[in-house]
C-alpha angles and dihedrals in degrees: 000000000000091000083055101050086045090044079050105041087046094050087048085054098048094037090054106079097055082055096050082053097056093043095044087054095049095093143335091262091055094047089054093048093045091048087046093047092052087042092055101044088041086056095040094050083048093056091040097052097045079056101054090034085055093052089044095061090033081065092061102031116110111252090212084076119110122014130004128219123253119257113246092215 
């Protein structure tokens, strides 16, 4: 059950791109929605990444790093 729905999921994903092609030559307008589209997710996965990559090194930074507090002496 579990091994079908993978085979399946994995032959979609292979099979995508050559329909992407054939959608994406249909017509100027296509091409232009499909290049938006893959512009958009490519921008939003780099936003996304330096995000996770920031909090990442934010996790094993020292917190002893920038200003230091003034003594109340």
């Amino acid at each position: 059950m579990i091994e079908a729905l993978l085979t399946r999921l994995l032959g979609d994903a292979l099979a995508m791109p050559g329909k992407f092609i054939d959608i994406a030559t249909a017509d100027v307008v296509s091409a232009l929605l499909v290049a938006m589209g893959g512009l958009l997710v490519t921008v939003a996965l780099g936003l996304f990444g330096g995000l996770a990559l920031g909090a990442g090194i934010d996790l094993f930074r020292s917190p002893r790093i920038g200003r230091r507090h003034p003594r109340g002496d």
